[in-house]
C-alpha positions as CSV (number, residue, x, y, z in Angstrom):
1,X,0.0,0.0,0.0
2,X,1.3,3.5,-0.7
3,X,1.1,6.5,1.4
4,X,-0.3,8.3,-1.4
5,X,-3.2,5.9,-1.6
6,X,-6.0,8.1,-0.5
7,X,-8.6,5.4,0.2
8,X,-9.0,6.3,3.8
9,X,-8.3,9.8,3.9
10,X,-10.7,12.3,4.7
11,X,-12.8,13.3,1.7
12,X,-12.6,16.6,0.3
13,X,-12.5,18.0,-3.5
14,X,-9.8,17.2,-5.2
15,X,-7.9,20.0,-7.2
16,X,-9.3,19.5,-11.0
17,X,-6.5,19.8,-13.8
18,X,-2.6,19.4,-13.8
19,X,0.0,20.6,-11.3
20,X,1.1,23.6,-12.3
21,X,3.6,25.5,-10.3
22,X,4.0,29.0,-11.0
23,X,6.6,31.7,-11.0
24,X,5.9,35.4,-11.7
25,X,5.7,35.7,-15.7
26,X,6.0,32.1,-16.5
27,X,4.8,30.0,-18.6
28,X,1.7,27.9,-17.8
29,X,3.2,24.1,-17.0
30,X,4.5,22.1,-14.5
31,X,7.5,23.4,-13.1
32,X,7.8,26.2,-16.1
33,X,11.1,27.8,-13.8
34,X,14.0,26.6,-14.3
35,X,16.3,25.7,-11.3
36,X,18.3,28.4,-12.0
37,X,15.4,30.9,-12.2
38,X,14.7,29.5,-9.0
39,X,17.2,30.3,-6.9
40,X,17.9,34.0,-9.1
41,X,14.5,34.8,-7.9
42,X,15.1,33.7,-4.2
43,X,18.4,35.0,-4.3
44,X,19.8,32.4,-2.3
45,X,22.6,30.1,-3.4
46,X,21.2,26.0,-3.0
47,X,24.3,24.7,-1.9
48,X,24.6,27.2,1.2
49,X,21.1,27.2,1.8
50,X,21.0,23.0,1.8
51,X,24.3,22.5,3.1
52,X,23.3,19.9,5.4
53,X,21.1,17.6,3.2
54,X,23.8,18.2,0.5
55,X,26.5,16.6,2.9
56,X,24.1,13.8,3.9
57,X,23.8,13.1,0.0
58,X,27.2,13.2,-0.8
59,X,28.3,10.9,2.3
60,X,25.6,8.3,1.4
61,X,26.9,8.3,-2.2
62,X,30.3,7.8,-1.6
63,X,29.4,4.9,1.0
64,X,27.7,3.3,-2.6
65,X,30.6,3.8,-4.0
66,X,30.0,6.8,-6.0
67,X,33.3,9.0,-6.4
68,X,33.3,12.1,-5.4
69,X,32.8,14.0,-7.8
70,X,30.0,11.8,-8.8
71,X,28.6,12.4,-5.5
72,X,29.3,16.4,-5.5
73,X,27.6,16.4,-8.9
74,X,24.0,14.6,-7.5
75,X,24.1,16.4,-4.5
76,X,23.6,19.9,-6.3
77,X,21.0,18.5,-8.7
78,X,18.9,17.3,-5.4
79,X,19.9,20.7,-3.6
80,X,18.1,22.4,-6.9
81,X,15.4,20.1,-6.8
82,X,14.8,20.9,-3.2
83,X,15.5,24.7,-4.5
84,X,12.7,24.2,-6.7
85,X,10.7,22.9,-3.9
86,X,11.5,25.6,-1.5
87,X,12.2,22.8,1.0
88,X,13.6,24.4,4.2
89,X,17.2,22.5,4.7
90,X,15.5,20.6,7.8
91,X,12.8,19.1,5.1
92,X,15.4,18.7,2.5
93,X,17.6,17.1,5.2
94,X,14.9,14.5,6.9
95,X,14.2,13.5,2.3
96,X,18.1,13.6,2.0
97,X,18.3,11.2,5.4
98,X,15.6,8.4,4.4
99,X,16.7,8.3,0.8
100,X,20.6,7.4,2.4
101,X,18.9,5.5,4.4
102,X,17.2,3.3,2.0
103,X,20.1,3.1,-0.2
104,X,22.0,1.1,2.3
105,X,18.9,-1.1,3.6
106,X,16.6,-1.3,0.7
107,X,12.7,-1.3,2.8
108,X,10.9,-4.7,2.3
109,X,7.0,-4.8,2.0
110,X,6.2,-4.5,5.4
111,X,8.5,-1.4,6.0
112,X,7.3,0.1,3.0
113,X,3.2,-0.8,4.7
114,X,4.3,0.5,8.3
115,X,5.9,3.6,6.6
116,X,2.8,4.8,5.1
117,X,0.4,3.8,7.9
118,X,2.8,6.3,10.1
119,X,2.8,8.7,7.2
120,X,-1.0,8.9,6.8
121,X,-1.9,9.3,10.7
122,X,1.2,12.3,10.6
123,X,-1.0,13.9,7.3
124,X,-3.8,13.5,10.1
125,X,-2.2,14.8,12.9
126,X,-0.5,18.1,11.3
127,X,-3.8,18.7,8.6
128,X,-6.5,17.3,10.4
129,X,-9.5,17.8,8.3
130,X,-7.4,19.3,5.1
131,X,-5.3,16.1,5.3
132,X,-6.9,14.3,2.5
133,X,-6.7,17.8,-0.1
134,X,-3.2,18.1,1.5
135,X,-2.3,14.8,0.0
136,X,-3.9,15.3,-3.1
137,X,-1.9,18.6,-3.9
138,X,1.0,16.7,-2.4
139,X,0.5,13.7,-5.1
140,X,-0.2,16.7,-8.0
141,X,3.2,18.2,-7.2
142,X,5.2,14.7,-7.0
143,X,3.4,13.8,-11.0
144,X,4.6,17.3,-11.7
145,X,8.2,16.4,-11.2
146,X,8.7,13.0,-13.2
147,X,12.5,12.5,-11.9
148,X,10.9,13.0,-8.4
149,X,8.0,11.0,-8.7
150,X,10.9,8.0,-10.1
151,X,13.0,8.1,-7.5
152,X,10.5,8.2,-4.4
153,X,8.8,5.2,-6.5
154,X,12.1,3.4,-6.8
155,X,13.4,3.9,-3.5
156,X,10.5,3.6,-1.7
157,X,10.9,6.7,0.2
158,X,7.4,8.3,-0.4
159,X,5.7,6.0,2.1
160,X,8.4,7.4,4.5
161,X,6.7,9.3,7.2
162,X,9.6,12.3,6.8
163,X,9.6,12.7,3.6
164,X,5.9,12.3,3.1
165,X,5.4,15.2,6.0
166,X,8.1,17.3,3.9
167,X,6.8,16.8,1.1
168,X,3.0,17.7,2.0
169,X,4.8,21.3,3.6
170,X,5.9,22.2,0.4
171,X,2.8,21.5,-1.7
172,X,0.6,22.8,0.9
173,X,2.7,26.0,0.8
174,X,2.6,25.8,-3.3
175,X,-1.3,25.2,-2.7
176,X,-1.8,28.0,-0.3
177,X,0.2,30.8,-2.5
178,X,-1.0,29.9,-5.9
179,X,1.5,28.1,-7.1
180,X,-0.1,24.9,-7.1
181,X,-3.3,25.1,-9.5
């Protein structure tokens, strides 16, 4: 069962249409800024900002035996993603952490079921009644990303409670500014 199977959530209205994030002046489509847009418009630099999820990448990596420059070179493409996302470095940090974590102890069925059992009852606890829309603009903003939605699907990680609680911040901040129609 995945965390993003909404079967049992509260029900509420989902969003109609595709996840579109949007960026003053851009175009109408998912994710229509570009990372670098991203962080010119923030004015912020990624790798400062996500300092400590980059290091938690870049150790992981080099544990799989990444070199690393290898490791240095994926590190700033999540630190953009997350960028992108306007993860704070504590959300990027906790995805950053479970990902590592699952990269060295790949989660079998029943972690992967207990994972999104603690996920929902978090969405629960920290939306109450807005949980299920929560997760629905959560789910929009994950099929808006494909490289995202692949690697939480690969990894397992978006049944992780973290993640799935970081995750749900950032859409729900997308959702409640506009930037998630």
């Amino acid at each position: 069962m995945s965390f993003y199977d909404q079967s049992d959530m509260n029900e509420v209205a989902p969003p109609s249409g595709p996840a579109v994030l949007l960026g003053a002046g851009a175009e109408t489509r998912p994710f229509a800024r570009t990372d670098e847009q991203v962080v010119t418009e923030n004015f912020y630099d990624v790798e400062k900002t996500f300092r400590g999820a980059t290091l938690v990448i870049e150790e992981g990596l080099l544990d799989q035996m990444q070199t690393p420059g290898e490791a240095q070179v994926a590190a700033r493409e999540w630190a953009m993603r997350f960028g992108r996302l306007e993860l704070s470095d504590g959300e990027a940090r906790d995805i950053a952490q479970a990902t590592v974590a699952a990269g060295r102890n790949a989660p079998n069925a029943e972690t992967l079921a207990a994972w999104s059992a603690e996920a929902k009852a978090a969405l629960r606890s920290e939306y109450g009644p807005r949980a299920g829309l929560v997760l629905r603009s959560t789910q929009k903003m994950i099929d808006a990303d494909p490289k995202l939605k692949a690697h939480l699907n690969r990894s397992g990680t978006g049944n992780h409670p973290r993640v799935a609680l970081a995750l749900a911040a950032a859409a729900d901040r997308f959702a409640k500014a506009g930037k998630l129609k």
